[in-house]
The first five atom37 places (N, CA, C, CB, O) and aatype in JSON, in Angstrom:
{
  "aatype": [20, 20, 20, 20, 20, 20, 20, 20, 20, 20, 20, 20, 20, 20, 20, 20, 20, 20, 20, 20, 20, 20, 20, 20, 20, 20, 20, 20, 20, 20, 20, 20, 20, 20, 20, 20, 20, 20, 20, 20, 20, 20, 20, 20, 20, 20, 20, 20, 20, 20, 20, 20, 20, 20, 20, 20, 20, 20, 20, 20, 20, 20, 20, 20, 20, 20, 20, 20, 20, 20, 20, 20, 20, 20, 20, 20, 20, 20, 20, 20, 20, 20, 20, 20, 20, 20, 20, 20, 20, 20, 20, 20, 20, 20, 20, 20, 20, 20, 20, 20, 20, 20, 20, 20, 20, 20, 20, 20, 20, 20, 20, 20, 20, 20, 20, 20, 20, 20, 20, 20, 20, 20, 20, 20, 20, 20, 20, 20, 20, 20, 20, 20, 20, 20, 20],
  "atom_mask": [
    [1, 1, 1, 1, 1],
    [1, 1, 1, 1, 1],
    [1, 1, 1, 1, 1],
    [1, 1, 1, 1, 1],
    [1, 1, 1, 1, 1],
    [1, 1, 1, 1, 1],
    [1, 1, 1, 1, 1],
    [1, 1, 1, 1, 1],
    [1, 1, 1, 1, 1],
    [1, 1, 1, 1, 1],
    [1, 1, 1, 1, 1],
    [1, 1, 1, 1, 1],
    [1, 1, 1, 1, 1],
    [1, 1, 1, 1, 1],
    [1, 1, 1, 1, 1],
    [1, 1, 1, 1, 1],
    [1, 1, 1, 1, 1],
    [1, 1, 1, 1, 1],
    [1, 1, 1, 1, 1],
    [1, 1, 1, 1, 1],
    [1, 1, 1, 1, 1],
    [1, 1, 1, 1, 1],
    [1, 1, 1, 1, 1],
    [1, 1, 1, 1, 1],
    [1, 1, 1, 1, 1],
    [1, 1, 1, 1, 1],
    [1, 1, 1, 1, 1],
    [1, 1, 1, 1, 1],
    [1, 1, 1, 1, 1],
    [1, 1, 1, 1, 1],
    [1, 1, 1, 1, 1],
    [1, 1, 1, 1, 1],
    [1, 1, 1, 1, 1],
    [1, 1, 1, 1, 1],
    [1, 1, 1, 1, 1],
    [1, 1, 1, 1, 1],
    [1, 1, 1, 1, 1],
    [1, 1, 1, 1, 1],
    [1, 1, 1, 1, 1],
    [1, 1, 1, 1, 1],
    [1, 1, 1, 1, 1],
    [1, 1, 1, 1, 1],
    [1, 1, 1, 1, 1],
    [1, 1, 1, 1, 1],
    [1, 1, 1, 1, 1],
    [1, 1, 1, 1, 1],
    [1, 1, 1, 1, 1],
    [1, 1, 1, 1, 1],
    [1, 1, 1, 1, 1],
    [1, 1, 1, 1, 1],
    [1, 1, 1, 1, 1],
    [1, 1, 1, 1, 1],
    [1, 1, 1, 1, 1],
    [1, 1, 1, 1, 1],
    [1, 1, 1, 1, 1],
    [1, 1, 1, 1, 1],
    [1, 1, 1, 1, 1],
    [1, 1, 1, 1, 1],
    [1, 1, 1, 1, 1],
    [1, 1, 1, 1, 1],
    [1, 1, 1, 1, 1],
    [1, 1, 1, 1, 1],
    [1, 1, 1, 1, 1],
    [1, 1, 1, 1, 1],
    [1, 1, 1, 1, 1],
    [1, 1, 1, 1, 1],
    [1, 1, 1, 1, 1],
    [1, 1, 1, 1, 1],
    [1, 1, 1, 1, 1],
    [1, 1, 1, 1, 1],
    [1, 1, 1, 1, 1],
    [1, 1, 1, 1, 1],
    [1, 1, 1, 1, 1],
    [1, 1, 1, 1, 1],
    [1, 1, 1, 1, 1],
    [1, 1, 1, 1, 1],
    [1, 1, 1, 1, 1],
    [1, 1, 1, 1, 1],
    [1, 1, 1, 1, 1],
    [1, 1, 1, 1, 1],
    [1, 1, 1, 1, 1],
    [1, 1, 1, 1, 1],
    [1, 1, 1, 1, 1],
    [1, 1, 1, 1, 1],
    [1, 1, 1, 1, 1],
    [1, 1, 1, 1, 1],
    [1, 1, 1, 1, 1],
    [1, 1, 1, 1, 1],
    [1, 1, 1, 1, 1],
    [1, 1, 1, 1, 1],
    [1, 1, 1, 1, 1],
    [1, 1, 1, 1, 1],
    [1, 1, 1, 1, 1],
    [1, 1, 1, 1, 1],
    [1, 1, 1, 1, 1],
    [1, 1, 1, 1, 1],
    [1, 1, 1, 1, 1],
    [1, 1, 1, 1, 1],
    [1, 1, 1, 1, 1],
    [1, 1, 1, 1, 1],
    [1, 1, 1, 1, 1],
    [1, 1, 1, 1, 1],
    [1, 1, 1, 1, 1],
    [1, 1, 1, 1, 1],
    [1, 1, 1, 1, 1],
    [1, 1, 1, 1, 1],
    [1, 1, 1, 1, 1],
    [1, 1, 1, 1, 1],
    [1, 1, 1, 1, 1],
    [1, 1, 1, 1, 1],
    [1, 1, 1, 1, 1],
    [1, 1, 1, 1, 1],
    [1, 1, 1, 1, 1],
    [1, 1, 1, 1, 1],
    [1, 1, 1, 1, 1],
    [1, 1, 1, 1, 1],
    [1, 1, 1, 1, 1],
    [1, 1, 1, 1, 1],
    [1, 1, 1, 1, 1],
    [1, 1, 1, 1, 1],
    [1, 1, 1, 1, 1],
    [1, 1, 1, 1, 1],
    [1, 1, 1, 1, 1],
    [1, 1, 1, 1, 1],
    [1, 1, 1, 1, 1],
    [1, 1, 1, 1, 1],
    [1, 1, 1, 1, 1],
    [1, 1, 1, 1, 1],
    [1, 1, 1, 1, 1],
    [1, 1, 1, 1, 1],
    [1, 1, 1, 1, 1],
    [1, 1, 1, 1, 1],
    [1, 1, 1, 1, 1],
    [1, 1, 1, 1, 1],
    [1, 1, 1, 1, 1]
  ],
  "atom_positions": [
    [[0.84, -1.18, 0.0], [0.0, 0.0, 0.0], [0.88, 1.24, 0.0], [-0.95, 0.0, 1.21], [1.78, 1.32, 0.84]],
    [[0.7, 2.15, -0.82], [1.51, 3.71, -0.72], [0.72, 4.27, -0.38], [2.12, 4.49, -1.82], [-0.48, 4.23, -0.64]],
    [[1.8, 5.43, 0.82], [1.28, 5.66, 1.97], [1.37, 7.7, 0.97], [2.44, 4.94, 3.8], [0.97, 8.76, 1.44]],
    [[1.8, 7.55, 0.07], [1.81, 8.86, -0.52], [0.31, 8.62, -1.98], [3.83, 9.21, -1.22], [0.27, 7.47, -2.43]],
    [[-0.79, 9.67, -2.6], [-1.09, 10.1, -3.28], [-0.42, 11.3, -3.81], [-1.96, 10.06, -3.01], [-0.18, 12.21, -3.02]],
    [[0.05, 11.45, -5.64], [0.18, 12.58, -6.44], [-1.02, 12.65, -6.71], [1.05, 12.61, -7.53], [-1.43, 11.49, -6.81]],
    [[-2.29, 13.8, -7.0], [-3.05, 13.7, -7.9], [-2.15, 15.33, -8.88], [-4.88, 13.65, -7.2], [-1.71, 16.44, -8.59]],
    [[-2.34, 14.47, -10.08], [-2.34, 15.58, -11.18], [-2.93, 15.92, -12.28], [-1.54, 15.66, -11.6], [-3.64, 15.12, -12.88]],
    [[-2.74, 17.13, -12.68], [-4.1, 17.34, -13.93], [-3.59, 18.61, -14.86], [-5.95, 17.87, -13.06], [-2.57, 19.29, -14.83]],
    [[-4.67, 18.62, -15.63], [-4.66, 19.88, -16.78], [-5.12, 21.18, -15.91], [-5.93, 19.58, -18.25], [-6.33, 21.06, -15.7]],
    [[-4.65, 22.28, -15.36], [-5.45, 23.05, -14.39], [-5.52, 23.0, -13.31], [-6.39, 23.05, -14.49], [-5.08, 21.94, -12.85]],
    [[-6.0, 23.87, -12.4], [-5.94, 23.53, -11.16], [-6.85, 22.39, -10.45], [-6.1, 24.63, -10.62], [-7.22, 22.26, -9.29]],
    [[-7.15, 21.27, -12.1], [-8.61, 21.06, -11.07], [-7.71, 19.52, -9.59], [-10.66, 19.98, -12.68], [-8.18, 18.95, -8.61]],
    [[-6.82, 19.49, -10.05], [-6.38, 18.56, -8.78], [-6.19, 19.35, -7.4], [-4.9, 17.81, -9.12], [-6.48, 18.93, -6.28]],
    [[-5.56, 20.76, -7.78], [-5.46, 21.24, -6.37], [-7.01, 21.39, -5.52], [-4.67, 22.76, -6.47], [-7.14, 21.38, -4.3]],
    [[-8.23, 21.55, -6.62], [-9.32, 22.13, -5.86], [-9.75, 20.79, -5.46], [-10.43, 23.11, -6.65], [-10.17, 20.8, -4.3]],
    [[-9.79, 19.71, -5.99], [-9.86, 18.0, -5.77], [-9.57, 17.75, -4.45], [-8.77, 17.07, -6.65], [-10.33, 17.25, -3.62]],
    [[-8.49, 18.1, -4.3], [-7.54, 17.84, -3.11], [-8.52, 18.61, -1.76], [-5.73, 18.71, -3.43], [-8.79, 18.19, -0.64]],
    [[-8.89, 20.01, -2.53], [-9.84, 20.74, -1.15], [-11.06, 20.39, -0.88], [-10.11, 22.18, -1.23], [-11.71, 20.75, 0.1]],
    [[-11.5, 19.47, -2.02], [-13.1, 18.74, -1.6], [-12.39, 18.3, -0.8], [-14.15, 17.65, -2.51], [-12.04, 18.94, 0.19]],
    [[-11.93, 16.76, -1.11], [-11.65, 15.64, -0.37], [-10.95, 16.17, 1.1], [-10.69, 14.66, -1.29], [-10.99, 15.36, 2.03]],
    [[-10.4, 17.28, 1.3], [-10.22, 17.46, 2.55], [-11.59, 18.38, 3.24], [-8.78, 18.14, 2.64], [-11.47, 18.9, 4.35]],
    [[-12.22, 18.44, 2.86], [-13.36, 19.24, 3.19], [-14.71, 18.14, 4.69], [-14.2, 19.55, 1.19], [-15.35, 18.3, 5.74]],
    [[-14.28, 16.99, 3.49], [-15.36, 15.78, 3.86], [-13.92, 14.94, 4.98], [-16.15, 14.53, 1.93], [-14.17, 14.89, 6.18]],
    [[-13.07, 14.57, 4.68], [-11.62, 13.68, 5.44], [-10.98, 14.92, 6.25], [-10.17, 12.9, 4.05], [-11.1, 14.53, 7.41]],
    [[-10.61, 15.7, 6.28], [-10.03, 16.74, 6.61], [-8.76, 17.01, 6.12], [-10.04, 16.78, 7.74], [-8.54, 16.71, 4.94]],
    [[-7.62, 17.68, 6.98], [-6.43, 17.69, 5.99], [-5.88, 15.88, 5.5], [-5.01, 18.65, 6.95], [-6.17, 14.7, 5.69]],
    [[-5.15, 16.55, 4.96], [-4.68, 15.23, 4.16], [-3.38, 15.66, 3.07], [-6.17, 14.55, 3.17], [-3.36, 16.12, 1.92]],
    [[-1.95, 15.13, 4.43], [-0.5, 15.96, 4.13], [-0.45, 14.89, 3.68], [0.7, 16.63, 5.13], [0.59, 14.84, 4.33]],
    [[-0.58, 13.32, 2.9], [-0.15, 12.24, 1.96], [-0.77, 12.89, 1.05], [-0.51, 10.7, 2.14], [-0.86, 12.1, 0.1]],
    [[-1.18, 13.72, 0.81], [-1.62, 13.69, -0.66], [-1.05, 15.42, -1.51], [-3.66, 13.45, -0.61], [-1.29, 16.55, -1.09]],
    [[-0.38, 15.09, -2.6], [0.36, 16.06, -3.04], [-0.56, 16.36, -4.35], [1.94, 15.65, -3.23], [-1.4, 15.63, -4.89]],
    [[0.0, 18.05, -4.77], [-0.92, 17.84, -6.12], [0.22, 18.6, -7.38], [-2.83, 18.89, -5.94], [1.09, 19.26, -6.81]],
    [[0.32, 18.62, -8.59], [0.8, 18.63, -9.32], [0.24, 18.96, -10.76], [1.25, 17.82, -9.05], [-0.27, 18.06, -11.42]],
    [[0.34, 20.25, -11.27], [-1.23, 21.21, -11.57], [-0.43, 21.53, -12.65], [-2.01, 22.71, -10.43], [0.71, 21.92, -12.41]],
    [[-1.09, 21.36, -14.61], [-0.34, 21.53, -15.51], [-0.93, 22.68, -16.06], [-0.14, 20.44, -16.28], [-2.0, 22.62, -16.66]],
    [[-0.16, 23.93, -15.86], [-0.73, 25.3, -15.98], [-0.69, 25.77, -17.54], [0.14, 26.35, -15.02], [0.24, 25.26, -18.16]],
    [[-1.52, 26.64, -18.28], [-1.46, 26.74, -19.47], [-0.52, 27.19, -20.11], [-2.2, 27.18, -19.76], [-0.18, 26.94, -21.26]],
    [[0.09, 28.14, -19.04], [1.35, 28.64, -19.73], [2.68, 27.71, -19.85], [1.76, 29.87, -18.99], [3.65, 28.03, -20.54]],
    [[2.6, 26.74, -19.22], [3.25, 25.73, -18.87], [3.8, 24.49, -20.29], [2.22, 25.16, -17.76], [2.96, 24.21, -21.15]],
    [[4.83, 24.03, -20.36], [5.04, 22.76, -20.82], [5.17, 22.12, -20.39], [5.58, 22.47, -21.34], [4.9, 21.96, -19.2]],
    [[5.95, 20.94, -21.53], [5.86, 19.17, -20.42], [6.93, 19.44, -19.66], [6.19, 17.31, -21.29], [6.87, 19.11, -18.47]],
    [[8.6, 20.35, -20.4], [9.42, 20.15, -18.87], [8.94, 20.62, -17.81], [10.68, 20.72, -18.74], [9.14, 20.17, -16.68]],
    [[8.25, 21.61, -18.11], [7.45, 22.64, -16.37], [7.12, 21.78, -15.57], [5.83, 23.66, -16.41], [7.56, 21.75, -14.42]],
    [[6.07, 20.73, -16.16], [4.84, 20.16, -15.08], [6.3, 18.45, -14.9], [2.33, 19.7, -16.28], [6.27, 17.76, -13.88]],
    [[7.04, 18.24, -15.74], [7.97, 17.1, -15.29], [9.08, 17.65, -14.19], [8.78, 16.46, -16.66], [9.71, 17.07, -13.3]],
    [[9.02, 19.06, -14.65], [10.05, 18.99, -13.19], [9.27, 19.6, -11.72], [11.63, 20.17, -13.5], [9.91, 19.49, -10.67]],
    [[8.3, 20.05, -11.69], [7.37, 20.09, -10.55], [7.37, 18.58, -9.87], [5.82, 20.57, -11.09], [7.81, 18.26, -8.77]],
    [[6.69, 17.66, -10.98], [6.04, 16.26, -10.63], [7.76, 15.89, -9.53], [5.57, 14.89, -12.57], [7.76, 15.96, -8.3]],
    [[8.7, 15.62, -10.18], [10.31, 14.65, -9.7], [9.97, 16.14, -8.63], [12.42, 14.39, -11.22], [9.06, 15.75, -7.9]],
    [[10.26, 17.39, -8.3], [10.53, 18.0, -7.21], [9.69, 17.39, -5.8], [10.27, 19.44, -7.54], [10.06, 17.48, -4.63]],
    [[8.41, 16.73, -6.33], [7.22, 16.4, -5.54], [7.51, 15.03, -4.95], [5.86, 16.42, -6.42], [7.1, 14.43, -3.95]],
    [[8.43, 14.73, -6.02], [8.45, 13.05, -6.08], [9.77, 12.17, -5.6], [8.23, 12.62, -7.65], [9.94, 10.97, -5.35]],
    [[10.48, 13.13, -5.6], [12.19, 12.82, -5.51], [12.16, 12.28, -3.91], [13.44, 14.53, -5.78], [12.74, 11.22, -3.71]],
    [[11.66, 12.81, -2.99], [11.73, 12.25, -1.71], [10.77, 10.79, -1.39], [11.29, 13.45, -0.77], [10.93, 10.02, -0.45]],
    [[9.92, 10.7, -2.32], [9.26, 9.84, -1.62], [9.68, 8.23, -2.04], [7.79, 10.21, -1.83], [10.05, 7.75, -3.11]],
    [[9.51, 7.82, -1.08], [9.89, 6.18, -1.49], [8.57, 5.24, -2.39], [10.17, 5.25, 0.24], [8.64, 4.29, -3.17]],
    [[7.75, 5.79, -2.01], [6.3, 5.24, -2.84], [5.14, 5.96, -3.14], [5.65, 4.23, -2.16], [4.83, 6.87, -2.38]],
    [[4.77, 5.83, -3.67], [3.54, 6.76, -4.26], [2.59, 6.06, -5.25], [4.14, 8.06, -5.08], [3.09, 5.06, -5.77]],
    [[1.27, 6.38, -5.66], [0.25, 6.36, -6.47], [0.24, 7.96, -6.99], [-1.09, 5.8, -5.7], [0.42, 9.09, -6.55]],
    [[-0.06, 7.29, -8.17], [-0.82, 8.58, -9.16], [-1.78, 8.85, -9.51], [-0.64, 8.76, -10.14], [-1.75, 8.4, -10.65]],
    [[-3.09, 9.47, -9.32], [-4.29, 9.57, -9.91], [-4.01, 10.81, -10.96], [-5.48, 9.79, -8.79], [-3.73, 11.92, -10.5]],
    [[-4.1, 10.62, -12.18], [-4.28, 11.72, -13.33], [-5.8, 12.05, -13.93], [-3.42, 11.21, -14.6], [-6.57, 11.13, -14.18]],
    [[-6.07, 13.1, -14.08], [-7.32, 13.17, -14.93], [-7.94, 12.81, -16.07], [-7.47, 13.94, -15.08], [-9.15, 12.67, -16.23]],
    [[-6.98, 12.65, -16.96], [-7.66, 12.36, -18.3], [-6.94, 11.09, -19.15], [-7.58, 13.77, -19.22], [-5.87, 11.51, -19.59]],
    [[-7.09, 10.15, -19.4], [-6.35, 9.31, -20.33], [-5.72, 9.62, -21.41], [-6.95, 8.54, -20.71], [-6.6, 9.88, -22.23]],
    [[-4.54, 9.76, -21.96], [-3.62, 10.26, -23.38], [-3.94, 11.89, -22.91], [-4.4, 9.65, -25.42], [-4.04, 12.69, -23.85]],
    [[-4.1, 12.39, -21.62], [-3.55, 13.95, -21.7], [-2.36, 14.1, -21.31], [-4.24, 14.94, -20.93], [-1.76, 13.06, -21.02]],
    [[-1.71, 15.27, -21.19], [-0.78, 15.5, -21.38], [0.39, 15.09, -19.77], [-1.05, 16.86, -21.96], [1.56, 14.77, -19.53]],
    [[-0.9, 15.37, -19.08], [0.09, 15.11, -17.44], [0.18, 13.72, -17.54], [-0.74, 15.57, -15.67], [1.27, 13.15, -17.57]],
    [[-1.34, 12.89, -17.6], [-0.77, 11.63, -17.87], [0.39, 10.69, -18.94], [-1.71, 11.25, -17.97], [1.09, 9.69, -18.82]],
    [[0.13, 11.51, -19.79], [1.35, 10.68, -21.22], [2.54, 11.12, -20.29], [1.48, 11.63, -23.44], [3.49, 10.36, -20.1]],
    [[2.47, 12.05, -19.86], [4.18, 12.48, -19.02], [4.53, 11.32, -18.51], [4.29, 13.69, -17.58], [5.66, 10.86, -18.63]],
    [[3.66, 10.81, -17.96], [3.87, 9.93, -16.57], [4.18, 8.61, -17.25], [2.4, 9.8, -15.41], [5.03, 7.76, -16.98]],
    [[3.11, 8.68, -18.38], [3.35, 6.87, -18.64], [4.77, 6.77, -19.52], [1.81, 6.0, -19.8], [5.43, 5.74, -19.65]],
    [[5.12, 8.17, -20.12], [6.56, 7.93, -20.6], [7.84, 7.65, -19.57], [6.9, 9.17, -21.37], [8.86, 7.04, -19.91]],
    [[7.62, 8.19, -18.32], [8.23, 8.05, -17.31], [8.31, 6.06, -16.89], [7.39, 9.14, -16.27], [9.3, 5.33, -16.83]],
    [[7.31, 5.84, -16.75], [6.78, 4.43, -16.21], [7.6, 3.5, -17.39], [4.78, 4.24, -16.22], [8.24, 2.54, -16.96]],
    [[7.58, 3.71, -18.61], [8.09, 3.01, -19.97], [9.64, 3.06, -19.56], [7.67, 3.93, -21.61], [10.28, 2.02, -19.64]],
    [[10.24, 4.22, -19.14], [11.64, 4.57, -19.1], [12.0, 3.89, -17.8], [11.96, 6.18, -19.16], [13.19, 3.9, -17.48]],
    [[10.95, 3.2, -16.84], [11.69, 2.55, -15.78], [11.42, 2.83, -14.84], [12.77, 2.6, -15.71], [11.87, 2.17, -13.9]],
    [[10.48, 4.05, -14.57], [9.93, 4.57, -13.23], [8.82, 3.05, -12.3], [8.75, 6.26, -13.8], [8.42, 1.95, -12.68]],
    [[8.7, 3.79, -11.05], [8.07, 2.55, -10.8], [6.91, 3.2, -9.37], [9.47, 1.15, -10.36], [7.17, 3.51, -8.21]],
    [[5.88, 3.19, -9.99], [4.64, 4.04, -9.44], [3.46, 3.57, -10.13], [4.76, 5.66, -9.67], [3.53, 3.18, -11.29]],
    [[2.39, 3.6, -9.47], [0.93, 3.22, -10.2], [0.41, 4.18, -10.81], [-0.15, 2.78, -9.36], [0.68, 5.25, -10.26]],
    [[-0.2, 4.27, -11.69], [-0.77, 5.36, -12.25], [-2.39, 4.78, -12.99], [0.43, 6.0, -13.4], [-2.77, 3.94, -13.81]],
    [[-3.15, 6.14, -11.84], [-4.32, 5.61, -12.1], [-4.93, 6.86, -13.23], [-5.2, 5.31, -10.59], [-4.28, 7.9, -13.32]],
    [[-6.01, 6.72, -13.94], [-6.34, 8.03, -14.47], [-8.45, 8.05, -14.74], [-5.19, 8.15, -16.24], [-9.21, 7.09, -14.67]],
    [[-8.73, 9.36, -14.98], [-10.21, 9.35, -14.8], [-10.14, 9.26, -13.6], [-11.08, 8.34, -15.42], [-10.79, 8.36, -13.05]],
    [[-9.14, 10.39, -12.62], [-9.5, 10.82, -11.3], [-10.76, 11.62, -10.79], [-8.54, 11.51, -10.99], [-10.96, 12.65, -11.44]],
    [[-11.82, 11.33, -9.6], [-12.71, 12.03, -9.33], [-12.67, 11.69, -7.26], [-14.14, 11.52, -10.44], [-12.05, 10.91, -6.54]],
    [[-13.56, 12.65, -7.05], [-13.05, 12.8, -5.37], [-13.52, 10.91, -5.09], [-14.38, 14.46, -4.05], [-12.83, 10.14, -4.43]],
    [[-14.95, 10.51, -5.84], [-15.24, 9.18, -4.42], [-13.63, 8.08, -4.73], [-17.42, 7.75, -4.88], [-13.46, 7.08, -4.04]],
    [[-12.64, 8.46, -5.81], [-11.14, 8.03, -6.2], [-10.51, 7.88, -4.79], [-10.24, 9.24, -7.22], [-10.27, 6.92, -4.05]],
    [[-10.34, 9.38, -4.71], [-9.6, 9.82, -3.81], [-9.96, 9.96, -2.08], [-9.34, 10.92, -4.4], [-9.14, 10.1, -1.18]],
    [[-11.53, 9.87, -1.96], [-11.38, 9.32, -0.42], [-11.29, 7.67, -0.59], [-12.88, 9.8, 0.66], [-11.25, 7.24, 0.56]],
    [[-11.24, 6.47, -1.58], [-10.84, 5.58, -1.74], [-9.62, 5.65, -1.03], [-10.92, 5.31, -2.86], [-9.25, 4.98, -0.06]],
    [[-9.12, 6.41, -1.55], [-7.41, 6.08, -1.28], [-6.98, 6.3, 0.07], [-6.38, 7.05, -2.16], [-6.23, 5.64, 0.79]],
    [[-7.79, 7.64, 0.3], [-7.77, 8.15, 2.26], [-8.07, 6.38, 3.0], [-9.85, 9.75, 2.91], [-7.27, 5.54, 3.43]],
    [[-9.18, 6.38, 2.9], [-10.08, 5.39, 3.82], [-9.26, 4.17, 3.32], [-11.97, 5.31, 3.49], [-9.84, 3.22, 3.85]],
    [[-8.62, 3.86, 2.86], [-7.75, 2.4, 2.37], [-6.32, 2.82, 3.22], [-7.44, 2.19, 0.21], [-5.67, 2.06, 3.94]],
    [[-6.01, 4.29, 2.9], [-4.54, 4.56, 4.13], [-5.02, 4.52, 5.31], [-3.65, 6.1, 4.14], [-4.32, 4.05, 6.21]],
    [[-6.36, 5.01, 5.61], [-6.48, 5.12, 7.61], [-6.63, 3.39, 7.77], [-8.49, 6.29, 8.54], [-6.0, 3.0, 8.75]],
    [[-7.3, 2.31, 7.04], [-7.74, 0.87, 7.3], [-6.16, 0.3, 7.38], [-8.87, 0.11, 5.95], [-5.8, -0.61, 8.12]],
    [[-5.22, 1.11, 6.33], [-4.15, 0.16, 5.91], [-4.38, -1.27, 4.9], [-3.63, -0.3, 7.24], [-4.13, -2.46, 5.13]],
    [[-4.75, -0.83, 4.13], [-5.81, -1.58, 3.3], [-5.17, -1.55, 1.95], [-7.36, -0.88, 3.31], [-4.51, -0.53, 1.75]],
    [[-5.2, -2.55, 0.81], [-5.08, -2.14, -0.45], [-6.47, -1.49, -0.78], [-4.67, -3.3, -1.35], [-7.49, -1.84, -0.17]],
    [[-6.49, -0.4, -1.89], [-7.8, 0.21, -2.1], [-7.54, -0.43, -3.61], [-8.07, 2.09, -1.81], [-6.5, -0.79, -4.16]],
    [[-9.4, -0.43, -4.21], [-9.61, -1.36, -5.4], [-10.13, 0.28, -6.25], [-11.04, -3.04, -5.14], [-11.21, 0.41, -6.83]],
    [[-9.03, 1.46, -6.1], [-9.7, 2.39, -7.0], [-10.62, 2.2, -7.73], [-9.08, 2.82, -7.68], [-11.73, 2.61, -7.37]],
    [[-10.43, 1.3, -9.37], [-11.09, 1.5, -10.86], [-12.4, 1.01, -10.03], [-10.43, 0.42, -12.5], [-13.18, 1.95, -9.93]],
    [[-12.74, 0.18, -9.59], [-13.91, -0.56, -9.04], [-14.3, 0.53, -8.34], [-13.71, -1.92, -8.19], [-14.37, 1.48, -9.12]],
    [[-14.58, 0.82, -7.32], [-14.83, 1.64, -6.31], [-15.53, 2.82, -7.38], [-13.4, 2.03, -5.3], [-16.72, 3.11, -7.43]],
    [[-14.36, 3.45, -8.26], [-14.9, 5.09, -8.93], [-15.61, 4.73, -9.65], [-14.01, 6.18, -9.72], [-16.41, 5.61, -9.95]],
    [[-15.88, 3.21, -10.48], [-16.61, 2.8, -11.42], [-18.22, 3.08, -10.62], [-16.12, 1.2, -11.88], [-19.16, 3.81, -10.92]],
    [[-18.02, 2.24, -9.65], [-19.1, 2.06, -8.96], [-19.85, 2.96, -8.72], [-18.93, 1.62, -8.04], [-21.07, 2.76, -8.74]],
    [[-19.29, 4.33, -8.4], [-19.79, 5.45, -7.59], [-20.46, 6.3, -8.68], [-18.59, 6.26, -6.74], [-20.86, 7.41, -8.33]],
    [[-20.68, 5.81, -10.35], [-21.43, 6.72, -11.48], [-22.44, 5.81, -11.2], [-20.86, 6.94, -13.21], [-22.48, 4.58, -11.18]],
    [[-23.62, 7.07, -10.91], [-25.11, 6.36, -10.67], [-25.93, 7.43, -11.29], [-25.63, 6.04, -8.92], [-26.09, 8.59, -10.9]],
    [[-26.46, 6.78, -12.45], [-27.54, 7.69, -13.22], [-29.03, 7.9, -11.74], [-28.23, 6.49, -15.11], [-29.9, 7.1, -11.4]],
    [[-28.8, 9.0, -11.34], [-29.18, 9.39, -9.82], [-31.38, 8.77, -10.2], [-28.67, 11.98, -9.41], [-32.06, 8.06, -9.47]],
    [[-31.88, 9.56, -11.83], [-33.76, 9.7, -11.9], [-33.43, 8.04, -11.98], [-34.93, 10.77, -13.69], [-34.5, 7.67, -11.47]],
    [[-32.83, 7.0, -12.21], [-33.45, 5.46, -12.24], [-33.03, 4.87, -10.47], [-32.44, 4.27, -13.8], [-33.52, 3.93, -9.86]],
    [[-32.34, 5.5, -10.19], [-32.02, 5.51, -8.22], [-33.82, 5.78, -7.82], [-30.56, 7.5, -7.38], [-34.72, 4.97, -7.61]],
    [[-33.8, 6.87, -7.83], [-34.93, 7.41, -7.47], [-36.57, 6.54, -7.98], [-34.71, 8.87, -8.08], [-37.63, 6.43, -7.36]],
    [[-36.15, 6.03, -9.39], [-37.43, 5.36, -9.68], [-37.32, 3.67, -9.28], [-37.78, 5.62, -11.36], [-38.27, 2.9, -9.17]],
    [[-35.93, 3.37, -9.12], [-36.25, 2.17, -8.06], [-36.6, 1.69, -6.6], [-35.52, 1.68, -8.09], [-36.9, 0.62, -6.07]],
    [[-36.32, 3.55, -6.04], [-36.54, 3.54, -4.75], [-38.21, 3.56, -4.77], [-35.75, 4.79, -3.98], [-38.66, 2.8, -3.92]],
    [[-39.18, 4.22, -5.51], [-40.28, 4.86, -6.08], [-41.1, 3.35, -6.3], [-39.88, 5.92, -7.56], [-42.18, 3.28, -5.71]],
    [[-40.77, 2.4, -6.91], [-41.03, 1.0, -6.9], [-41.2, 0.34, -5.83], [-40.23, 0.41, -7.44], [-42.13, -0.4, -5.52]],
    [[-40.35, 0.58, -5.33], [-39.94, -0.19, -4.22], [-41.04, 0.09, -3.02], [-38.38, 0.22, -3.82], [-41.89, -0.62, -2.48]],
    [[-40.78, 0.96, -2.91], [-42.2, 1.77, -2.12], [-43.15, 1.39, -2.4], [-42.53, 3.11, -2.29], [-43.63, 0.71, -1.49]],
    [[-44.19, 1.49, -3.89], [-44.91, 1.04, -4.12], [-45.92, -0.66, -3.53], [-44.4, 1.31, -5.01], [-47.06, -0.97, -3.19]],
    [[-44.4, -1.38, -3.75], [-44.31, -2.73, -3.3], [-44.68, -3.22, -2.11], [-43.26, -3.07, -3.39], [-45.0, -4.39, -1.89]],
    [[-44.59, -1.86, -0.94], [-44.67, -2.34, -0.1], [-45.76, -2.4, 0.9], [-43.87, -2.1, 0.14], [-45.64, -3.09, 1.91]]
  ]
}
């Protein structure tokens, strides 16, 4: 289990990610963020990521988007020999996954878990609505 989260992205949206999920968990100093600014290139956001990364002995990655740009960084990194997980299609129920799997000491089953957590909300509601009916 790594006891460190990177989340990174196109924008700030990992840093504001980071302020949900501490909003609902509270702070949360394992988890770093790593934000690919527009004015920015790939060396910018590669040498942020290793400044973030150089100390730690283990880590996970949650990235935002599949073939974007923070992620391709990473998976070129991973190809060249790096050795880190890299998850991507980051969203917060991801990332208190990862909290609540560090406080248990737990492996966390991310893809499952974030898969799980997309719920077309009006067929929730019309099975609860049934259900009722039924009874």
């Amino acid at each position: 289990m790594s006891e460190h989260l990177v989340l990174v992205s196109h924008g700030r949206f990992c840093e504001e990610l980071k302020k949900s999920a501490e909003m609902i968990m509270g702070p949360q100093e394992t988890i770093s963020t790593v934000a690919l600014l527009p004015e920015e290139g790939e060396a910018d956001f590669l040498e942020k990521f290793e400044a973030i990364t150089e100390s730690l002995e283990d880590f996970v990655v949650f990235a935002d988007l599949l073939g974007g740009t923070p992620c391709n960084i990473l998976s070129k990194k991973i190809m060249q020999g790096a050795s880190f997980d890299l998850y991507t299609g980051m969203n917060l129920p991801m990332v208190i996954s990862y909290v609540n799997a560090n406080l248990l000491a737990i492996e966390g089953d991310y893809v499952k878990e974030s898969a799980e957590s997309i719920v077309k909300v009006n067929e929730l509601l019309l099975n609860v609505a049934v259900d009722d009916e039924d009874e």
